[in-house]
C-alpha positions in Angstrom: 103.6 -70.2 -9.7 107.3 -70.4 -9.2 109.1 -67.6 -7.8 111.1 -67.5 -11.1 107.9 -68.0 -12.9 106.6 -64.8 -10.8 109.3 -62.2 -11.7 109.0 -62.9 -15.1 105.4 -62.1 -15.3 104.9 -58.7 -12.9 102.5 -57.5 -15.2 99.8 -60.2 -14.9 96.4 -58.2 -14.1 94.4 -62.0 -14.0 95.6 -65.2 -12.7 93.5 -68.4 -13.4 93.8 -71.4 -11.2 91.8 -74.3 -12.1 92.1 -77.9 -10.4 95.3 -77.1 -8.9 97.0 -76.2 -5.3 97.9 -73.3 -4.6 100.8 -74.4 -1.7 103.4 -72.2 -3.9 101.4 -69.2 -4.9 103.9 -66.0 -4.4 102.0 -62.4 -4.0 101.3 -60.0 -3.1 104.4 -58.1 -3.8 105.7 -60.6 -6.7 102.5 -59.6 -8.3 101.4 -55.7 -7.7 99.2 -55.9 -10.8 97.2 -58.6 -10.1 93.4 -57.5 -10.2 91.6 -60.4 -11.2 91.3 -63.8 -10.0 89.6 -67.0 -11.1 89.8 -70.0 -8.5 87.9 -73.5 -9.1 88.9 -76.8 -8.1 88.2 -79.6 -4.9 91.6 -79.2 -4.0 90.5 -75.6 -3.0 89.9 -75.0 1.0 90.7 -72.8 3.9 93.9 -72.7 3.4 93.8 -71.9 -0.2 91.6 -68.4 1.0 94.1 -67.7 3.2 97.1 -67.5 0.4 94.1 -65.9 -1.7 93.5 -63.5 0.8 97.1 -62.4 0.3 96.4 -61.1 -2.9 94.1 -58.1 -1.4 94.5 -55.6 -4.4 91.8 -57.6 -6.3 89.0 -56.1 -7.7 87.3 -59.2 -9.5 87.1 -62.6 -7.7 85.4 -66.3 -8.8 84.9 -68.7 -6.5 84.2 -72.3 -9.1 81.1 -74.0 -8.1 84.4 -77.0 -6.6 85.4 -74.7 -4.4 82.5 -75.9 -1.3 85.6 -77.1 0.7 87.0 -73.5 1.4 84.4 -72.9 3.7 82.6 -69.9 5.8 86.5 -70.0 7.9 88.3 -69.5 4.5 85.1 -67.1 3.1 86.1 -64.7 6.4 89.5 -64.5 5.9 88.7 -63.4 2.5 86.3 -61.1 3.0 88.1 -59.5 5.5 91.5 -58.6 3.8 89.8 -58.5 0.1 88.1 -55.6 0.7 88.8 -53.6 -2.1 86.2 -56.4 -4.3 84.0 -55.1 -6.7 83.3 -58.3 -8.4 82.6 -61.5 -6.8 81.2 -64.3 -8.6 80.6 -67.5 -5.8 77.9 -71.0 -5.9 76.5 -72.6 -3.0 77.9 -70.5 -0.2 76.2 -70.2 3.2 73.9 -66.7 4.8 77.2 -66.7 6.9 79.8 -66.7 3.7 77.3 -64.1 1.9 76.9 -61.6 4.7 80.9 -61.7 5.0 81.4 -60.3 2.1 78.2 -57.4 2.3 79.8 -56.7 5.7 83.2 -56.2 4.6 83.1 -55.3 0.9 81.5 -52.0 0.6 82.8 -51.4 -2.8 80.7 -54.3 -4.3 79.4 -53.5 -7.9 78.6 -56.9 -9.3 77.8 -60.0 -7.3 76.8 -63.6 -8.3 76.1 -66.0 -5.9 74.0 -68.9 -7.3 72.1 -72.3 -6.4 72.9 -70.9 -2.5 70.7 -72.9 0.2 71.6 -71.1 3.1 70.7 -67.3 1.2 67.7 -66.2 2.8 65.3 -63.0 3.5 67.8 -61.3 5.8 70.7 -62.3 3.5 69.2 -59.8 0.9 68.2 -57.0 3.7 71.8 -57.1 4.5 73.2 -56.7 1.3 70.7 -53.8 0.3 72.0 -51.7 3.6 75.3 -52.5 3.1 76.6 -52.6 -0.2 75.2 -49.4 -1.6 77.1 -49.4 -4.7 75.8 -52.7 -6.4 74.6 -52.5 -9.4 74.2 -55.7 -10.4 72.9 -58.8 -8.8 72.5 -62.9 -10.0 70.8 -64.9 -7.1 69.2 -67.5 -9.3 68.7 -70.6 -7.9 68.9 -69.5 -4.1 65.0 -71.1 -3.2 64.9 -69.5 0.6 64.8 -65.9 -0.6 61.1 -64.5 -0.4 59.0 -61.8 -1.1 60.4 -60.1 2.7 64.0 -60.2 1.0 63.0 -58.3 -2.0 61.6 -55.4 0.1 64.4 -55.2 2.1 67.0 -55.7 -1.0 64.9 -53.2 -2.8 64.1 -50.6 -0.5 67.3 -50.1 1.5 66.8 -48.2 4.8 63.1 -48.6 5.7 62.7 -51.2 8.8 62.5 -54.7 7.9 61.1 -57.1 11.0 63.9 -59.8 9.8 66.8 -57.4 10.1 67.6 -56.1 13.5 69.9 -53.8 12.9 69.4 -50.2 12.3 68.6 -48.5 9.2 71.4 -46.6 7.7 71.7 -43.0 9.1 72.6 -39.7 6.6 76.3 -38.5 7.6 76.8 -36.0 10.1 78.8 -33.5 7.9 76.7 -33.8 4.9 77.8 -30.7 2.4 76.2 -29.4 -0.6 77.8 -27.1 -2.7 76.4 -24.1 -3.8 74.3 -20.9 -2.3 71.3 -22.5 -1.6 72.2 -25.1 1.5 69.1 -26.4 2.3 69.1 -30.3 2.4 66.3 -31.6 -0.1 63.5 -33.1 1.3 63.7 -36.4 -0.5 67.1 -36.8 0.5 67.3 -40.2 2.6 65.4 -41.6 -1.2 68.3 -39.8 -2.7 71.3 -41.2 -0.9 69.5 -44.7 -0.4 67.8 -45.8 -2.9 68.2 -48.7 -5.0 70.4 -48.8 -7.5 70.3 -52.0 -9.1 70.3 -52.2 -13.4 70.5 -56.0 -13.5 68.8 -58.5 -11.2 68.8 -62.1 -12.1 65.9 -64.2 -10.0 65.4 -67.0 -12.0 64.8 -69.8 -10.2 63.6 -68.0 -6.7 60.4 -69.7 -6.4 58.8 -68.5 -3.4 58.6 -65.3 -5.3 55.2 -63.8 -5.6 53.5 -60.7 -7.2 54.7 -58.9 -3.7 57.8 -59.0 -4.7 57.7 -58.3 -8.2 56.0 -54.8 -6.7 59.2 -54.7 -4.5 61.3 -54.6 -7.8 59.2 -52.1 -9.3 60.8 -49.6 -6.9 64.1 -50.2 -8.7 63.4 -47.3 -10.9 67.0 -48.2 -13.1 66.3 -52.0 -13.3 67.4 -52.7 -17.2 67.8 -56.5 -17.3 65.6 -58.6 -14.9 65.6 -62.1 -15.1 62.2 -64.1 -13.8 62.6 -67.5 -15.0 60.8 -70.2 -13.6 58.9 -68.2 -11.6 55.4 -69.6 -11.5 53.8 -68.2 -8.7 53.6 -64.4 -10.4 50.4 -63.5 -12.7 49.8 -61.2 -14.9 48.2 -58.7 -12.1 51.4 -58.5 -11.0 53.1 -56.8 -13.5 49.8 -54.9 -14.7 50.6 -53.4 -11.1 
């Protein structure tokens, strides 16, 4: 975009940039609107997520399934100034590039991030302690996420042997309003349960009915997607 281009068109809210470099791109002060942004192309890398990165009022990012040359260095810059995201949509990226984004993005809502080799067990643990206000999740295709991943995804803050960090803690100053003060029982369930309503596995082949029990604690699961899944019998959703 040209700076002329740019003052013209203040009001954009979504910016598309498909097989083309971005050596030019003017923000984020040419463009205070912008809130979406849709990137794909092979001319796409680390330095592209660094003039991306720029842009850190979005809310809605997608990373095209060309886009392999930005990078875990270009996936850390983003993350790290991006962090107001609450939509990501990214294919192929590495555990590293994932965990970038559960680290820094704790505003996550929605997050798609297919056909990804290097997404594991701990990948999922991760996310399910970090980002505690996802509600939707697409992982279909990513083959090294087991049964292990789904417990951990699914029941955030109970000890995982994969994950070594510690479970997430209640806040010190923790308030409720009202006479009665005393702090439910069932509160850690409360504050850190899963909150998932769509989960797309399709694809996740090392799946078994252990994991489909792992969902099961999802209690607001409304869409689940178990395509291709052949290792799950009937037991396991009689269970």
């Amino acid at each position: 975009l040209s700076e002329e281009v740019v003052t013209r068109l203040k009001g954009l809210k979504v910016i598309g940039y498909i097989n083309c470099r971005m050596n030019s791109v003017k923000w984020p002060r040419e463009l205070p609107n912008l809130r979406e942004l849709v990137v794909d192309g092979p001319a796409i890398d680390h330095t592209s997520a660094a003039i991306i990165s720029k842009a850190y009022n979005i809310t809605d990012l997608d990373l095209g399934s060309n886009c392999a040359r930005i990078g875990d260095d270009g996936l850390k810059s983003l993350a790290e100034t991006c962090t107001k995201l609450k939509r990501i949509r990214m294919r192929n990226i590495s555990h590293f590039g994932f965990s970038l984004f559960a680290d820094n993005c704790n505003l996550l809502e929605s997050l798609t991030a297919t056909e990804c080799k290097g997404v594991g067990d701990l990948t999922l643990i991760n996310l399910g302690n970090k980002c505690r206000n996802l509600t939707e999740l697409d992982v279909s295709g990513c083959k090294g996420i087991s049964d292990q991943g789904l417990v951990g995804l699914c029941t955030p803050g109970a000890p995982h042997p994969y994950d070594p960090s510690p479970p997430p803690k209640l806040p010190s100053n923790l308030v409720f309003p009202g006479e009665d003060l005393r702090i439910p029982e069932n509160i850690h369930d409360i504050m850190f349960s899963c909150r998932l309503t769509k989960l797309n596995l399709a694809g996740c082949t090392a799946l078994t009915n252990k994991g489909l029990k792992a969902i099961a604690e999802c209690k607001r699961i409304q869409h689940l997607n178990l395509n291709g899944l052949y290792r799950l019998t009937d037991g396991g959703f009689i269970a």
